[in-house]
N, C-alpha and C positions, 0 to 999 in steps of 0.2 A: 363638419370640418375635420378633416383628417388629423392624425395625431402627429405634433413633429417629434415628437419622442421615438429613438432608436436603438432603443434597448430592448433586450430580452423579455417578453414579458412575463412568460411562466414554464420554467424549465419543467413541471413537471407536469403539465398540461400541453405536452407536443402537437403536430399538427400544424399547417397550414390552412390559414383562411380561403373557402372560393373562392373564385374571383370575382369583383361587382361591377356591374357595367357601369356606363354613365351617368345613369341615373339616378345610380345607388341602392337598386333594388336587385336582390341575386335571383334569380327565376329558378323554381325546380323543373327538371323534366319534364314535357308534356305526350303525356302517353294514351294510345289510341283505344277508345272506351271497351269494358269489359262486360261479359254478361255474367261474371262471377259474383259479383258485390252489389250487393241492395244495401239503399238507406231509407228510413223511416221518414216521413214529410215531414220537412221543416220549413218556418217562417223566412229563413234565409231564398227560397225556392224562387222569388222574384226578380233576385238580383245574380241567384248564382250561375245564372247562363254566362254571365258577364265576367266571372271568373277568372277562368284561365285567361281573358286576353288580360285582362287588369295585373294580373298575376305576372307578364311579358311585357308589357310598356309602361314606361314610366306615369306616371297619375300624382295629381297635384293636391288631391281630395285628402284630408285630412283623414286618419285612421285609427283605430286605436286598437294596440296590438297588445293582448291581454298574454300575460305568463305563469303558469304555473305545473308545477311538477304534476299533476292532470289534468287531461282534458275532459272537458263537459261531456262525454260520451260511454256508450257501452258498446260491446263489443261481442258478437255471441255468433258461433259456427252455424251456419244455413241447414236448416232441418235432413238435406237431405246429402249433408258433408261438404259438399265441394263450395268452396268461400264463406264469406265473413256477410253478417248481419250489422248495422251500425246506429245507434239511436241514439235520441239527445240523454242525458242524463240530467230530470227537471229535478232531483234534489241537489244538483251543483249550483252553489254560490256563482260558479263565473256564467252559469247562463242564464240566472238571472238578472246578472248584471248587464247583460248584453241587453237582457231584453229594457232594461232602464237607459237606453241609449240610442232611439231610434233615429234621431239624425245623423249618426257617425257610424261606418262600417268598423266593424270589429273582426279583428283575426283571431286565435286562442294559439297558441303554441304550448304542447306540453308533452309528456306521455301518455299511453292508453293504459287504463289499468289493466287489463289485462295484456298481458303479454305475451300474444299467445300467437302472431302473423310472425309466419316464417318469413326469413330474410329473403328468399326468392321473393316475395309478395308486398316487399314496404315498398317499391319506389310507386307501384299499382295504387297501393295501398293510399301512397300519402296524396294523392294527384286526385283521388273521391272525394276522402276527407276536404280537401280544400276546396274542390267542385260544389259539393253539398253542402257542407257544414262551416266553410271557413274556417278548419281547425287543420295545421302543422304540426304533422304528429313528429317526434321524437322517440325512435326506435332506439332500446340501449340492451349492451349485450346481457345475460342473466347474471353474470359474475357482477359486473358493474353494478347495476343496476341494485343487487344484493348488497354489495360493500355502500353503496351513497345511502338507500333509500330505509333499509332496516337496520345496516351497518351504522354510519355518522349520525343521518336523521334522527335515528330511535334512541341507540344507544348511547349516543351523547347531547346530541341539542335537544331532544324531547323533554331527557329527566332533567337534564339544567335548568333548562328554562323554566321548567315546574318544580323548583327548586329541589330539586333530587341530587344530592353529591354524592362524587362515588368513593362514600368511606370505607367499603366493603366491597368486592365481586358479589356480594348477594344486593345490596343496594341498585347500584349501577357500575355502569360497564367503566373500566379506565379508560384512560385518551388510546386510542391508537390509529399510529399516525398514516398508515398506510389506508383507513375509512376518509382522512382528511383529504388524502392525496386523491383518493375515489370521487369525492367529494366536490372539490375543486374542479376535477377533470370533465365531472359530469355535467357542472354549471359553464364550464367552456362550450361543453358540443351545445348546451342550449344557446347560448350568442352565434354558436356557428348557425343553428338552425335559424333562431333571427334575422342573419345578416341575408337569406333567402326570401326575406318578404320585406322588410322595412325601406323606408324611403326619409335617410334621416333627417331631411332638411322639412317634413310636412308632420309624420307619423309621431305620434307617441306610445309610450313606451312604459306597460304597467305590470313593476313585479309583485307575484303575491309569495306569501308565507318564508317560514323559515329554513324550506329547501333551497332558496335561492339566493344565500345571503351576502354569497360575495361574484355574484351575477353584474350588479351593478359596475363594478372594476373593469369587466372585460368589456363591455357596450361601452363606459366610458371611453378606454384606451382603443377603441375600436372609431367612434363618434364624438367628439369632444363637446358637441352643440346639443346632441341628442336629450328629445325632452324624457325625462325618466323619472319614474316614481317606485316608491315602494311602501309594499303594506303589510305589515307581522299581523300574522292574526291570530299568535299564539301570547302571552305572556312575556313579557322581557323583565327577566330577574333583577335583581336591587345588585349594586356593582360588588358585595360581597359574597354573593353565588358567583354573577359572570366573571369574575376576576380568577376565578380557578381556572377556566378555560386555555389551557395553555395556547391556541390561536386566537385569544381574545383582541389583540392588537388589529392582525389581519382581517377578522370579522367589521371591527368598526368602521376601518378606513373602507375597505368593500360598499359598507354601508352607505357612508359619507359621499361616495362617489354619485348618487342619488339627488335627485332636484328638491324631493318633496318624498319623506320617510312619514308613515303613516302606521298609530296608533292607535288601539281602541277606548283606552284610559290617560288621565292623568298621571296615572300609577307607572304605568310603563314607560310614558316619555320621561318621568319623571328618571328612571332609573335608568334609560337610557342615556339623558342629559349626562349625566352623576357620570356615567364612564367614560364618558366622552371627555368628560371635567379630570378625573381621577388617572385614567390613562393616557390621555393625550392632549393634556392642558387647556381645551379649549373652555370657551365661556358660553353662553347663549343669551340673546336680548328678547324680551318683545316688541315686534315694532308693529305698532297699528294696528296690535292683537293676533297680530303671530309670531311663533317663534322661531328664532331663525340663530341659525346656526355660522360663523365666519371662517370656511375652509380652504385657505389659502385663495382668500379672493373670492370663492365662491360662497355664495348662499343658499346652504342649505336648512331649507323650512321644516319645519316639525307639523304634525298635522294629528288631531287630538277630534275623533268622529267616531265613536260605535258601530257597526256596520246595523242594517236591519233587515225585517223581512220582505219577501215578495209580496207585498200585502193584495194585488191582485189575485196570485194563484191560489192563497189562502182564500178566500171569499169565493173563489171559482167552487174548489173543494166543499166548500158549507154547503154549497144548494146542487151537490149532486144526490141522486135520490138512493146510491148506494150506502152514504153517509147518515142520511135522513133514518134509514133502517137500522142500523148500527147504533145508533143513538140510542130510538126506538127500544132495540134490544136491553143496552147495558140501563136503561130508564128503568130498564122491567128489574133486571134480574140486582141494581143495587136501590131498590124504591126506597126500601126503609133503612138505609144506611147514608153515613157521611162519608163520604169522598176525597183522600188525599190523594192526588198523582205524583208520581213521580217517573221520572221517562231518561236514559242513561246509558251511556256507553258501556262497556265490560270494558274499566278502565280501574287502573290503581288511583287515579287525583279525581273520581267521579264520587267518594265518599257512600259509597251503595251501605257500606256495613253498619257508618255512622249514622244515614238514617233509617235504619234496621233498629238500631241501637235506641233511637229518640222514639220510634214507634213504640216499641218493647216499653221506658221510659213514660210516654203519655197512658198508656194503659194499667202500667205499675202506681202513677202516683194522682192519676184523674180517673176514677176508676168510674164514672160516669159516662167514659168515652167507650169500656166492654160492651160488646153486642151493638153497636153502632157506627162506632169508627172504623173506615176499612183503608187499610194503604195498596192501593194498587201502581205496582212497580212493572215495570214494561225496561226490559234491559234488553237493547239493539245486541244483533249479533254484533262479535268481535270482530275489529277489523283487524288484527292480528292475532297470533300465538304466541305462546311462550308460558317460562313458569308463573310471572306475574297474574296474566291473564287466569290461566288455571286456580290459581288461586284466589283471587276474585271472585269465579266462580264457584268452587268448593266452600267459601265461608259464606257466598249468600246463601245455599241450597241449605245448609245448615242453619244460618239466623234464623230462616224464615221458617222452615221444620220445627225452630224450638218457640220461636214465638207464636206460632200456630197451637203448638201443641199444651201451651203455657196457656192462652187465652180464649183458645178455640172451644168448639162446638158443631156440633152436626148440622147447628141452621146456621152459623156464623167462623167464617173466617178473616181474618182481621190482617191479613197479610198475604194479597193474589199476586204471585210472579207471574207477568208473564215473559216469556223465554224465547218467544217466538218470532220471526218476523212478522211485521203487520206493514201492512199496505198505505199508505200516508194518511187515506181518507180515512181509516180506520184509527188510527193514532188523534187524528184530528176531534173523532167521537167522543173518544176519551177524553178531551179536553173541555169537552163544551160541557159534558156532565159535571166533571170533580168539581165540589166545592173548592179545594186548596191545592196548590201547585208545590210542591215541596221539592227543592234543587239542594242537595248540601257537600257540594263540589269542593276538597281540600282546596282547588288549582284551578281555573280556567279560564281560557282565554278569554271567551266572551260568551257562549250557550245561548243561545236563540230559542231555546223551548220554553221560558216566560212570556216571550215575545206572542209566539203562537199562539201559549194559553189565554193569553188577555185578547187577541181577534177573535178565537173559537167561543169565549164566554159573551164576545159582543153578539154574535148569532146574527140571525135573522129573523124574518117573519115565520118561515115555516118553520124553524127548529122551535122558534116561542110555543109554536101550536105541539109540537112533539114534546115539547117539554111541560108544555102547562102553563105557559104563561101568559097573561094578556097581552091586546098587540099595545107597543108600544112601550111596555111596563121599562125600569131602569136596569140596566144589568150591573150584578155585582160578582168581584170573583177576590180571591186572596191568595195572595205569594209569600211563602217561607224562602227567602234567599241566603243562601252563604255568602259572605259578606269577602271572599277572595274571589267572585266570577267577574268579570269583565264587564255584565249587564247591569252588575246590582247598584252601581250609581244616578245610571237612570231611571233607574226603578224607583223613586223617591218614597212612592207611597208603599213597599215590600215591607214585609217584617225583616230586615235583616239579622243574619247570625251569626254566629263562630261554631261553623260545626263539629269541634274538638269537643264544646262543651256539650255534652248529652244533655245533662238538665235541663239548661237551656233552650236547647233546640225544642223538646218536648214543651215546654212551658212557653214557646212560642206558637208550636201548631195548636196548644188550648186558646189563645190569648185569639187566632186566626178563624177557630169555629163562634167563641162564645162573643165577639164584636158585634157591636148595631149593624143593624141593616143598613142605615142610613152610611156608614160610614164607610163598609164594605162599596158601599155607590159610589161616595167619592175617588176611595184611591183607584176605584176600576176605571171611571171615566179619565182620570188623573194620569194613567197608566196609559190608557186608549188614545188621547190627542196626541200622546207622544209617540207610542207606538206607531201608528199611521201615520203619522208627519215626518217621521226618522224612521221610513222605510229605506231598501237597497236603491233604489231609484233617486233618492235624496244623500244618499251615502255616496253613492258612484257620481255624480252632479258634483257634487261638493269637493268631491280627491279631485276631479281632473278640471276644476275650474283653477283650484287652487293650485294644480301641476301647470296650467298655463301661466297664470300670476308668477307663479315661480320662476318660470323659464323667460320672463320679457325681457330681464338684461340680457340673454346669451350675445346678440347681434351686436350689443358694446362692449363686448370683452375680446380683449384677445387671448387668447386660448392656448396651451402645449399644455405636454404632458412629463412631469418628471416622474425618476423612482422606479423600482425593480421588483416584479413580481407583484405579488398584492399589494404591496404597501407604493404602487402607481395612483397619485394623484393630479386632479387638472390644477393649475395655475391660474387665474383668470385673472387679468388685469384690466383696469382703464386701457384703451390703446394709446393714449400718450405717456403711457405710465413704461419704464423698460430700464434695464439695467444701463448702470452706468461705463460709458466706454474710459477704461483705460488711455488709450491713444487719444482718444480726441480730449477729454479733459486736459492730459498733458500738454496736447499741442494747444490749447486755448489759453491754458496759465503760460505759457512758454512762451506767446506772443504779445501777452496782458502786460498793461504798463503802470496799472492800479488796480491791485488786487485785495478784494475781501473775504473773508478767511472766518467762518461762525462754525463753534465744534460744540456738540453736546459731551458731556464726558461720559456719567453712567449710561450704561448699552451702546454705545456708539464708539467710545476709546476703550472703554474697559466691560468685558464680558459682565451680564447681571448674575452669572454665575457662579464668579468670582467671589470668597470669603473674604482675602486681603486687597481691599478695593485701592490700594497706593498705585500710583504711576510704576510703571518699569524704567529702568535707565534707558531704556531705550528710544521711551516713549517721550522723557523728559528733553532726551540728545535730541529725534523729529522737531517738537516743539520749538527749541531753540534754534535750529537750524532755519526754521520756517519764518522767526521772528527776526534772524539776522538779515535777511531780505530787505533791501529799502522797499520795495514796491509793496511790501506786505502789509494787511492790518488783519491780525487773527484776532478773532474772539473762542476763547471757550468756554462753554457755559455748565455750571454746576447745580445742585440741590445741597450740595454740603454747606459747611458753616465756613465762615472767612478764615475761623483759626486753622482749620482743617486745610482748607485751598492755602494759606499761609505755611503751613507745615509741610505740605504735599509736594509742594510746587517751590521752594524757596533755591532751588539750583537754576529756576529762570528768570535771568536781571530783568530783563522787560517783556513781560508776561502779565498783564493785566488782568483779573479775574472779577466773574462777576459768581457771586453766593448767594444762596438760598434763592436761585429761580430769577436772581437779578434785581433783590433786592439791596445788596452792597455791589459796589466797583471799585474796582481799586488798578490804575492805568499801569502803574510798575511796580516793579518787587518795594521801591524806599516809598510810592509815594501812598498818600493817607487813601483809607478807606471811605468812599463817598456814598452817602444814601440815594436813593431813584427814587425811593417814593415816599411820601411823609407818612408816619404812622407816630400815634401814641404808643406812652407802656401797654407793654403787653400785659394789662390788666384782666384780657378777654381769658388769658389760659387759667385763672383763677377758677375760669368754669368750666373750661373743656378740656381739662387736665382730671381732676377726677372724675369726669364723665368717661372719658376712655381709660382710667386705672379700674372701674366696674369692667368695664368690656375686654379689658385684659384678664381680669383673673376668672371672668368666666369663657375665656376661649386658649383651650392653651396652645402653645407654638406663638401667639402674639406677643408684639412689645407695641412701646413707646418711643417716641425718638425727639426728644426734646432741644429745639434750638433756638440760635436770639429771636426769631419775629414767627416762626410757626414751630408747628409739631404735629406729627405724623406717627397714626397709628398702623401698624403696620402686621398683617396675617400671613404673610409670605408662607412660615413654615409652619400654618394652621391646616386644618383637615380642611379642604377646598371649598365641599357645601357649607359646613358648618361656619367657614370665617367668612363665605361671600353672605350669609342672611345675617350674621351677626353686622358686617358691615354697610348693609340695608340699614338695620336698626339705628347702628351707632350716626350715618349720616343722618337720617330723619333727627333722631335725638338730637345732635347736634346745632342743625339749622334751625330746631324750635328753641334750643338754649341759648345759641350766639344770635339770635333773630335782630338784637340792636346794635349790635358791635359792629365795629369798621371792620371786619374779616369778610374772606368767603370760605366755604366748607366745600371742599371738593373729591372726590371720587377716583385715585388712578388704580393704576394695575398692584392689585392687592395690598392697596394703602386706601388710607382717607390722612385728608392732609387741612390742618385748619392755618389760612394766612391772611397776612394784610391783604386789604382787598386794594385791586390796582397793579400786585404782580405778577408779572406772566415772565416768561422766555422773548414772547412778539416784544414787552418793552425792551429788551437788550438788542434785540435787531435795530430797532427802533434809535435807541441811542447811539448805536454804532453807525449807522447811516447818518443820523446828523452831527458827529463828528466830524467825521471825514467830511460833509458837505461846508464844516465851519472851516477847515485847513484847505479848501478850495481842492477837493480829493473825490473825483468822480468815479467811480469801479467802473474798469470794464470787464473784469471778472470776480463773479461771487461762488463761492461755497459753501453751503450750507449745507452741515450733519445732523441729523437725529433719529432718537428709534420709539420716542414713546408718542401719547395722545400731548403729553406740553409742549414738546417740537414743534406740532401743526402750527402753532402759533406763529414760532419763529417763518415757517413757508410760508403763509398766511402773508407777514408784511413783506419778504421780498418778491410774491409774488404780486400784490400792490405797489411794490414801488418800479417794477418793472415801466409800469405806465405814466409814471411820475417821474421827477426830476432830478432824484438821486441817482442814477445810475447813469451811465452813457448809452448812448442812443444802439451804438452797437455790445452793448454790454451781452457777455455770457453768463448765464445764471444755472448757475446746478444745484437744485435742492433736493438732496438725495436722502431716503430712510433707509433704515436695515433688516433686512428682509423684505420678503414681498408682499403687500400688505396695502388696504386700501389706502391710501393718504395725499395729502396736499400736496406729495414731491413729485416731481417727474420721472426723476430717478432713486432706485433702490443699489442696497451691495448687501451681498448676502450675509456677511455676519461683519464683525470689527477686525478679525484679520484681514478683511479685503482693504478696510477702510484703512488701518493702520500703514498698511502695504499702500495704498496712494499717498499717503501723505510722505512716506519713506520716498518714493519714486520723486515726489515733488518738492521735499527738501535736495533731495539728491539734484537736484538742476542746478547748474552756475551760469547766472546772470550778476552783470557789472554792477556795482551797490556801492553807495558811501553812506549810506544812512541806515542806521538801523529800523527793522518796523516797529510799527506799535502793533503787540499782541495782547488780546484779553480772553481770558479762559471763561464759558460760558455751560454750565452743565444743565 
């Protein structure tokens, strides 16, 4: 669905979109085949004849168009110069996700790591890739490309996210704002490159990492219906790191624009919620066991799934016989030693020094582990430069020289780098041997090398025979995890750690050798059903079932788009649901001949942001103007106390009010206050008066609000997490303390409110309807305002009585909320000055009256 929104969308991301034909699919070029470019055989090879036409007419076949800042490929000049070599890249995540996916074609859209095809040769270029591989490459110039991808990426969302602040230029890099603009600019040409394959009415649509964060923004304001997900797969800081970000606003709504946001921890939704709470007020429910998110209409689901491994291609690897030898080997040359691994990026949050440190550590104070213990560390080339890196390296070349030199011996060394690349199946070897798996990661996102270690220690039959063991015998392996990765939650049976603390860590890999046999068994099997069961195959299944789930309303909303640059969100409403017309209301009260009149005051007459919550004269002068009306019966409805509404309001001779939610009325200014509903002393607050004076003095920003028949605790201007779980508490307390009393305990927007039970706001409609039906006073037009969850009530009865015999058969009913927002009402108005300004407009009418109305204020 197109956007109706006609605003600019991002002045600093210029450019005009292709154009899309009818189908919605934009076609690149189709260019006559070359003999410059070879690609390596791929799985795709059955289907991809079918291609290019697929690629040119429209297709109704569902698809799933995977995103990320690279593509699953490599790229490597033809031995003999002239053109490009192209092969899959089987350590990418996204192709092994593709291959977890075999009933759904899959597109990839990203960049080439290398960057190395000249611009004569991308449009060649990208018409193969798509032929062969199904991958849309995104060609970006080297300045660009520079400023997003080592520029923003690195030197600010990387160390953020891995809580890195930049209290220093030697720490981390300051904001600057011209990497954001880069940024921004680059996540546009990706939507451009999308809007070239997709078909938005079939297709979906899945972003990965945190290159593409506010990606989501532009395919929204692009597709309003489009099914769209997203997956971080780094880390999402606690909102007192992300709140430094000075684009932290921009980033979230980005986000938000997203069907289904995906997480590998509770840890990270967790901290995502919190910002979302913290900066932009919103709340989060679970419903049916997910959580879900209400933005502006939209539901946006949270999605809480670990990613895993390719557990086929791992088992493939086991029973090649290159691997078998390699085993073989490392059997021989560590026979009479114990085996820690450890396997690691040349990275500052990869902790290489800390467990350097525990090693040094276990041999200083388990001196039983000298000449037996051996740490074999295996550190990946860098995938970057810089000083961090360098020094990284310079302090392990050094740990490990001293703790060699400190421990060591001519037949034993207790600390083997290796520095080198090794080949998957060779890493794999390594895993099947080590006794213990040692990860002690400051930071990360999630690390998949426990994962590995637990299939490579399941083996097989021919490794048991290589390794010595009977057939069938149990396997057992052990994990030392840093208790900040991503994995180490599911890892239930790991030793977890805090790798800050040295001792520690040390007194764990003793605690990991000297364990029963038997017990080493359990946590490996323990490890093992999970691991292969919460494979990538089960991960990817899992996102886009639940990307579907998510996206079932689109077809019952209607949809635009407001808002300027990033902070453009969609609207989604009921389709009966729409603003309220000015002119036609007017001309319907204009021709009405019995008019009903129901006003909530807080949020709906007077702003909740408001300190001095008194009427304005102005508002007092509408009110009375509306009540001198013969044709009129207003009600306005209150939460305040009668003395309050008596005080507030005593300039309106007949002005009826109804207090505390409609538990007193009172028809004119001289006449007596009448009770609605019967209630005893309020003997109940004897007990739920110092139960919330406890939850006061331990939450601060909270009060008390003590009035004749309830009282309301209220967190308003408490820290957000803190007063919504303390508020959790205080209800449960509560209903288990008032559990026999005539009250009910209820729950609103940053209160909890304890009252007679039996009132609501719906009673005051209630009584105002049969009223008028006792003075033989049938409406044929209603008004009805409000802005909270108590209003519903109030819509609730007139939109029953519609059907019933209070109203006239031709009666107009307007029951409108403020703002846009899911609810009972048909019509919304955007804040209380719109609302005020009709009521202005509709006292402003002159019609011929001898009778005064009857007005009741109802909040």
């Amino acid at each position: 669905m197109p956007s109706m929104s006609c605003t600019n969308f991002l002045e600093i991301a210029s450019g005009d979109p292709p154009p899309v034909g009818r189908s919605g699919i934009l076609t690149p070029r189709l260019l006559p085949p070359s003999n410059l470019w070879d690609s390596d055989s791929d799985p795709f090879s059955s289907s991809s004849s079918s291609s290019s036409s697929a690629s040119t007419s429209p297709r109704r076949r569902p698809r799933t168009i995977i995103v990320a800042n690279h593509l699953p490929l490599r790229a490597r000049r033809r031995p003999e110069g002239s053109g490009w070599l192209f092969s899959l890249d089987h350590d990418s995540l996204l192709l092994q996700l593709r291959d977890s996916l075999p009933s759904s074609e899959v597109i990839f859209v990203g960049c080439l790591r290398e960057e190395i095809i000249p611009p004569s040769d991308h449009d060649e270029v990208s018409q193969v890739l798509l032929d062969s591989f199904h991958c849309l490459p995104l060609f970006l110039p080297g300045d660009l490309r520079s400023r997003f991808y080592l520029g923003f990426c690195k030197r600010h969302l990387w160390p953020l996210f891995h809580y890195l602040l930049p209290l220093s230029p030697d720490l981390a890099s300051r904001f600057d704002r011209s990497l954001w603009q880069a940024y921004v600019s680059v996540n546009k040409l990706f939507a451009d490159k999308i809007l070239e394959v997709i078909s938005p009415e079939h297709d979906s649509v899945w972003l990965h990492d945190y290159h593409l964060m506010v990606l989501p923004t532009f395919l929204r304001k692009r597709f309003n219906s489009v099914k769209l997900g997203f997956f971080l797969h780094s880390p999402f800081p606690s909102s007192e790191i992300y709140r430094t970000l000075p684009v932290r606003v921009e980033i979230l709504r980005s986000l938000l624009n997203a069907d289904l946001i995906g997480f590998h921890t509770f840890d990270y939704a967790r901290h995502f919620l919190s910002c979302c709470s913290r900066m932009l007020g919103l709340t989060y429910q679970s419903h049916r066991g997910y959580i879900e998110l209400n933005y502006y209409g939209r539901n946006v689901n949270i999605k809480i799934l670990p990613v895993g491994i390719h557990l086929g291609r791992l088992q493939r690897v086991l029973t090649l016989p290159e691997t078998e030898l390699k085993i073989a080997g490392i059997v021989e040359r560590f026979a009479d030693r114990t085996m820690f691994l450890g396997v690691d990026d040349v990275d500052i949050f990869k902790g290489i020094s800390l467990k350097l440190l525990a090693m040094e550590q276990l041999l200083a104070s388990h001196s039983k582990w000298r000449g037996k213990a051996v740490l074999v560390q295996i550190v990946n080339p860098a995938r970057g430069s810089g000083k961090d890196v360098n020094e990284v390296q310079a302090e392990t070349l050094a740990m490990v020289k001293r703790i060699n030199e400190s421990y060591g011996n001519p037949d034993y060394t207790p600390v083997l780098l290796v520095d080198k690349p090794l080949s998957f199946h060779e890493r794999m070897a390594y895993y099947v041997v080590a006794d213990c798996c040692l990860i002690t990661a400051v930071r990360d996102g999630m690390n998949l090398i426990p994962y590995e270690y637990v299939v490579a220690r399941q083996g097989n039959e021919n490794l048991d025979a290589v390794l010595g063991l009977l057939p069938g015998s149990r396997k057992k392996s052990m994990l030392v995890l840093s208790e900040f990765m991503g994995c180490s939650p599911s890892l239930s049976g790991a030793i977890r750690v805090n790798p800050w603390d040295i001792e520690a860590v040390a007194d764990a890999m003793d605690s990991a050798l000297e364990m029963p046999k038997a017990e080493k068994q359990l946590r490996h099997e323990k490890h093992y059903r999970y691991v292969s069961t919460h494979d990538v195959s089960y991960w990817a299944r899992s996102f886009l079932q639940d990307l579907e789930r998510s996206c079932k309303g689109h077809s019952t909303k209607r949809c635009w788009g407001i808002g300027f640059g990033l902070g453009f969100r969609i609207i989604a409403l009921d389709r009966a649901f729409k603003k309220l017309s000015m002119q036609r209301i007017l001309s319907a009260y204009g021709s009405a001949k019995t008019r009903a009149v129901l006003l909530d005051y807080d949020g709906a007459l007077m702003p909740h942001s408001n300190i001095d919550k008194r009427p304005s004269s102005n508002l007092v002068e509408i009110l009375n103007s509306l009540c001198d009306d013969s044709n009129n019966t207003v009600y306005l409805v209150s939460a305040k106390s009668r003395s309050t509404l008596s005080d507030w309001f005593r300039d309106c001779e007949n002005l009826a009010m109804a207090a505390e939610h409609g538990c007193f009325i009172r028809l004119k200014k001289y006449a007596e206050w009448e009770t609605c509903v019967q209630y005893t002393e309020c003997v109940w607050k004897q007990i739920a008066e110092p139960v919330m004076k406890l939850y006061t003095e331990t939450t601060d920003g909270s009060t008390i609000e003590d009035k004749e028949t309830s009282i309301v605790w209220s967190y308003k201007d408490a820290d957000p997490d803190f007063g919504s779980c303390q508020a959790k508490e205080l209800l449960s307390h509560l209903e288990s303390a008032l559990a026999n009393e005539p009250v009910s305990v209820k729950a609103g927007p940053h209160k909890i409110e304890v009252k007679p039970q039996g009132v609501s706001k719906g009673l005051v409609a209630e009584r105002m309807l049969s009223a008028m039906k006792g003075k033989e006073l049938v409406p044929d037009f209603v008004l009805c305002v409000g802005d909270d969850r108590s209003d519903e009530q109030m819509f609730e009865v007139l939109s029953n009585a519609v059907a019933g015999s209070s109203l006239s058969e031709k009666a107009e009913v307007f029951a409108c909320t403020v703002g846009q927002k899911p609810s009972k009402a048909k019509y919304y108005l955007d804040d209380t000055a719109e609302i005020v300004s009709l009521l202005q407009s509709m006292a402003s009418s002159v019609f011929d009256s001898e009778d005064h109305a009857q007005c009741s204020v109802i909040e």
